[in-house]
N, C-alpha and C positions, 0 to 999 in steps of 0.2 A: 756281577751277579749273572747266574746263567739264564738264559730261556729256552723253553722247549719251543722245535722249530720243526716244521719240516722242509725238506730239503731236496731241489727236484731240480732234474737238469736232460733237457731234452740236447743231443748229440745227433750232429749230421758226419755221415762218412761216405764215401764212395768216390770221391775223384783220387785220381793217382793222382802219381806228381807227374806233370806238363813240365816237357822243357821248351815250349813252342811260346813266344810272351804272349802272345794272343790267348792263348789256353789259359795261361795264370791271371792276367788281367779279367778275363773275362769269370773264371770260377770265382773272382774275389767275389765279383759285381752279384754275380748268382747266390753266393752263401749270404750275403750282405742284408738283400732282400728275403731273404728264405726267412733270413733270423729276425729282421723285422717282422713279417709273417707270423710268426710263432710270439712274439710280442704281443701284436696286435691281436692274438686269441688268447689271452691270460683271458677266461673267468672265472678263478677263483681267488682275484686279489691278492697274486704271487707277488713277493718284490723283485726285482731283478738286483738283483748284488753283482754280478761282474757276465759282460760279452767275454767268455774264452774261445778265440779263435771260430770255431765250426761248431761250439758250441755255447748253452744259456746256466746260470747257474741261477737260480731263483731259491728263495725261501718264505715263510708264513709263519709266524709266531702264533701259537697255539694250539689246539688239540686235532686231529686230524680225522675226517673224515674221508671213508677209502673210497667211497661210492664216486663225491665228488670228484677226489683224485683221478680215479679212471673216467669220469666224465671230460676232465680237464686236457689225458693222454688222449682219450679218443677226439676233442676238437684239432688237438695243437696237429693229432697225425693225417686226421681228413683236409683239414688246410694245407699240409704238407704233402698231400700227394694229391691233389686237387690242383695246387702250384706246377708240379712235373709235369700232369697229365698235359696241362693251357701250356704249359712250354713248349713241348714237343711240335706243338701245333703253330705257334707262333713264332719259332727261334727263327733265323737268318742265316745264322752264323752256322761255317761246318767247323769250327776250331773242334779241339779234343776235349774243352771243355762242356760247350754248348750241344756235340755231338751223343757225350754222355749223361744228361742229368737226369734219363731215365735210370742211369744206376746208382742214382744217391740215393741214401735209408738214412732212417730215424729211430732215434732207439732213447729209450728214457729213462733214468737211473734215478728213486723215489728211496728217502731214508728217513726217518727222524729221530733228532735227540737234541740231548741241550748244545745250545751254542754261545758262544758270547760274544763281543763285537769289538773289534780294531778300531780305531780314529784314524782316517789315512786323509791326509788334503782336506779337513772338517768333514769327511763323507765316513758316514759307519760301515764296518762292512763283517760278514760274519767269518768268526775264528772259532778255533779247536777243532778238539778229536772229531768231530763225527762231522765238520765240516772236510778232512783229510780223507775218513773213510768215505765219504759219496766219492770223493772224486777218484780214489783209488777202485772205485767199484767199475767205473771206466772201463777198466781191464778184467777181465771177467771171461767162464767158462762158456759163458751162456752160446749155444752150439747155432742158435740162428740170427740172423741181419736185425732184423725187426722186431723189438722186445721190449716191455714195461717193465723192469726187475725191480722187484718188492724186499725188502728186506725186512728179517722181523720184528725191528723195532716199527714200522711202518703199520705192517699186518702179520701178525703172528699166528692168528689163526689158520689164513690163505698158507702161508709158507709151511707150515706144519702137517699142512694135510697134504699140498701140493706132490702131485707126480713128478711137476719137474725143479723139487728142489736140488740143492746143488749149496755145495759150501768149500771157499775157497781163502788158501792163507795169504796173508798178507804179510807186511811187513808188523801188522800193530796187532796180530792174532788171525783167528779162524772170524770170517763172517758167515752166515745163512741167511740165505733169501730163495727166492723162486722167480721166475718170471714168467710171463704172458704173450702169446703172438700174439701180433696186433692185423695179424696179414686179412684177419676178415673184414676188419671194418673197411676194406676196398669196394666191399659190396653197396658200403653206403655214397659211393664219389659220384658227386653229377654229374649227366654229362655233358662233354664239350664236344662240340662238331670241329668241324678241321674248316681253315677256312677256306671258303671259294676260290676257284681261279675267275678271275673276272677283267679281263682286258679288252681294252674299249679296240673298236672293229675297224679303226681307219690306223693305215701304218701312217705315219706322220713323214718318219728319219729315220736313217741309221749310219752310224759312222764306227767304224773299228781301227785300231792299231794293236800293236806287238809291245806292251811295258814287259823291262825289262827288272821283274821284279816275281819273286812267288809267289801264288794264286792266293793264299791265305793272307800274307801282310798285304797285297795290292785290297784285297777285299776288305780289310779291317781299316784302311786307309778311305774307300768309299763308302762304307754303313757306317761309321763314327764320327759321330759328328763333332767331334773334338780337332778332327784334322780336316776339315770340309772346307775351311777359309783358303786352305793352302791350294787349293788349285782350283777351287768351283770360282769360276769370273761372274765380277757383275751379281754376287752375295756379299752387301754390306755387314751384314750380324748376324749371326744364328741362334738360337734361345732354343733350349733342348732342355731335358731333366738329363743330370750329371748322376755317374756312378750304377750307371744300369743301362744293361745290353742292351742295344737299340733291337727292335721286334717286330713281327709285323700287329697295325694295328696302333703304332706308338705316332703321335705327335710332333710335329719339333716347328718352330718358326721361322722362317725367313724374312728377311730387309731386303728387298732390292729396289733402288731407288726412291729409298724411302715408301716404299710399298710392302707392306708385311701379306704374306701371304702362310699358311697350316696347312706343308704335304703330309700325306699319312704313310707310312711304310708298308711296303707290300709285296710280293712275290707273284712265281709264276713257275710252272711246270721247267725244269731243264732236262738237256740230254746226261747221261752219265759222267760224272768227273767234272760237270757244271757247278757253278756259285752264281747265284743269281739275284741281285738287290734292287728293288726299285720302291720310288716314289708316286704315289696318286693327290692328285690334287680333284676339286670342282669349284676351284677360286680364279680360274683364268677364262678372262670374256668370250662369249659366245661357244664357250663349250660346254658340256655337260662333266665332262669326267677328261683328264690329261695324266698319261702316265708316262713316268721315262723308267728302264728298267736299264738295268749296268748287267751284261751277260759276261760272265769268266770262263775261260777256258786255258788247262793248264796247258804250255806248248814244250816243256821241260822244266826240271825244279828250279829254276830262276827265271823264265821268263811266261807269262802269259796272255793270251790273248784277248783285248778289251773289246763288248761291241756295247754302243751305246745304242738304244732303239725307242721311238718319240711312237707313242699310239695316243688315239684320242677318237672321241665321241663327241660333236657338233651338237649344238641345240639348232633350232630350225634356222635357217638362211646362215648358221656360221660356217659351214662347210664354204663358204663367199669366200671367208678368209684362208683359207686352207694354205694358199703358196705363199700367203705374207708369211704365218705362222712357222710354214718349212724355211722359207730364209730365214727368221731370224735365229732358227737351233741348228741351222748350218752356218753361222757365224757364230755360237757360242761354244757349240760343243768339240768342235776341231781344238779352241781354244783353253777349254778344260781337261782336254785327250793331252796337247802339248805339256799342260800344266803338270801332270802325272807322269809324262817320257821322265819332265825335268828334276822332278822330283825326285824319279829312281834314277837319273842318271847323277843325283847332286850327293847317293848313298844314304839317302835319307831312312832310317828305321822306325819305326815304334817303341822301340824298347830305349834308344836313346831320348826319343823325345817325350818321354815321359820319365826319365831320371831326376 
């Protein structure tokens, strides 16, 4: 027996295709969370029937209200660009992925008609025609990025009077609909400040060498923390949240010596053609604030050059300890510098080691 349904599917587009793995990995990680995002602002009791790919396929059984509707397109897109705006701010990473998520859009394809439902693995899931037609609606005339398109089973009236209606064939007939820019509700995104440069006033250390490796896999090899055990000495466990581009701002835990300590991820102004990732702590004694910052600089497309730099803020009488504190990250970080020659010299990649 059929139901009337409607039928709503909010689409992200705007990465090309990367052939950099870093680029791919990391655009997963971004579309992963986007779509969670968009999840987590259903209020209108949509169901979610299937993740396709960069996009949500959602439905509602019963009659449909358009007000709501576009109440529902204007949360899912102010969270979605609300998301881009805090990234820009927060990324790390210069891959092609993380470089571009200011050009990813959202566009929403709204239809209703009866449907009726599959058994696949005990899970119902919606079938037929006008399940076909939304998702053929995918493809479409509609001449701008960012669009709500209406069809007129949906709203008939809107699409009938609309200026920009538009009707296009298919393989299953002619459809009509209309759509909507969505480009003003940008006027309603809060805002987000950028965040501070703020590094503490004592130089600590600094030690550089020549990895014989490209600026981008050497960097994706130090902000992820999936590959951090492989050369950081004297870190027993790492504890991180899995499947999302490390940021500034992000958390992650360290073991050492059975001592857990929470750096927070952070940055710092560079010169041109720089990559620059660091860590802030204020969990190490008699300091206020310890930062260590991984400065990149490319010296040709296979080799680059590493400078590791120790800064830090004393609380009152810790500046006492200042030359214990330089000996001991001039015994460590020589040691993590060698750990990463040997890695690049052992051919070590990303993309094999995560096969």
């Amino acid at each position: 027996m059929a139901d009337k349904a409607l039928l709503f599917i909010p689409d992200i587009s705007g990465f090309t295709e990367f052939v950099q793995h870093t680029a791919i990995q990391h655009s997963r990680h971004i579309i992963s969370e986007i779509l969670e995002l968009l999840i987590d602002n259903n209020i209108t009791g949509l169901q979610l029937a299937e993740i396709e790919g960069d996009a949500l396929f959602f439905y509602r059984i019963g009659d449909v209200n358009i007000q709501q509707v576009r109440e529902q397109v204007k949360r899912m897109y102010v969270a979605f660009h609300t998301y881009l705006k805090r990234y820009e701010y927060e990324k790390i990473c210069q891959c092609g992925a993380c470089s571009s998520v200011y050009n990813l859009s959202l566009k929403f394809i709204v239809h209703y008609g009866d449907i009726e439902f599959i058994s696949v693995k005990a899970t119902n899931k919606p079938y037929g025609s006008n399940v076909i037609k939304v998702h053929r609606l995918l493809k479409n005339e509609v001449p701008i990025s960012e669009y709500a398109l209406f069809t007129e089973a949906v709203d008939a009236k809107t699409v009938q009077t609309s200026e920009s209606q538009l009707q296009t064939h298919y393989d299953f007939g002619d459809v009509t609909y209309a759509y909507e820019s969505l480009s003003d509700y940008k006027k309603e995104l809060p805002d987000i400040l950028p965040i501070p440069d703020n590094v503490p006033k004592h130089h600590l250390y600094s030690e550089e060498a020549t990895i014989n490796m490209p600026i981008l896999e050497l960097y994706e090899i130090i902000s992820n923390f999936d590959y951090r055990l492989l050369w950081a000495k004297g870190i027993n466990k790492v504890e991180y949240e899995k499947n999302r581009v490390n940021r500034v701002g992000d958390k992650h835990k360290c073991l050492i010596d059975k001592k857990a300590i929470n750096p927070k991820t952070v940055t710092k102004k560079s010169e041109k053609n720089q990559l620059v990732y660091g860590e802030s702590t204020t969990e190490v004694p008699f300091t206020k604030k310890l930062n260590v910052y991984y400065v990149l600089t490319p010296e040709n497309d296979q080799k680059t050059r590493l400078r590791i730099e120790v800064f830090v803020d004393f609380k009152p009488f810790g500046v006492l300890l200042k030359r214990l504190m330089k000996k001991n990250f001039k015994k460590v970080i020589p040691k993590n510098i060698k750990e990463l020659i040997l890695l690049a010299k052992s051919g070590f990649n990303t993309q094999e080691f995560n096969a």
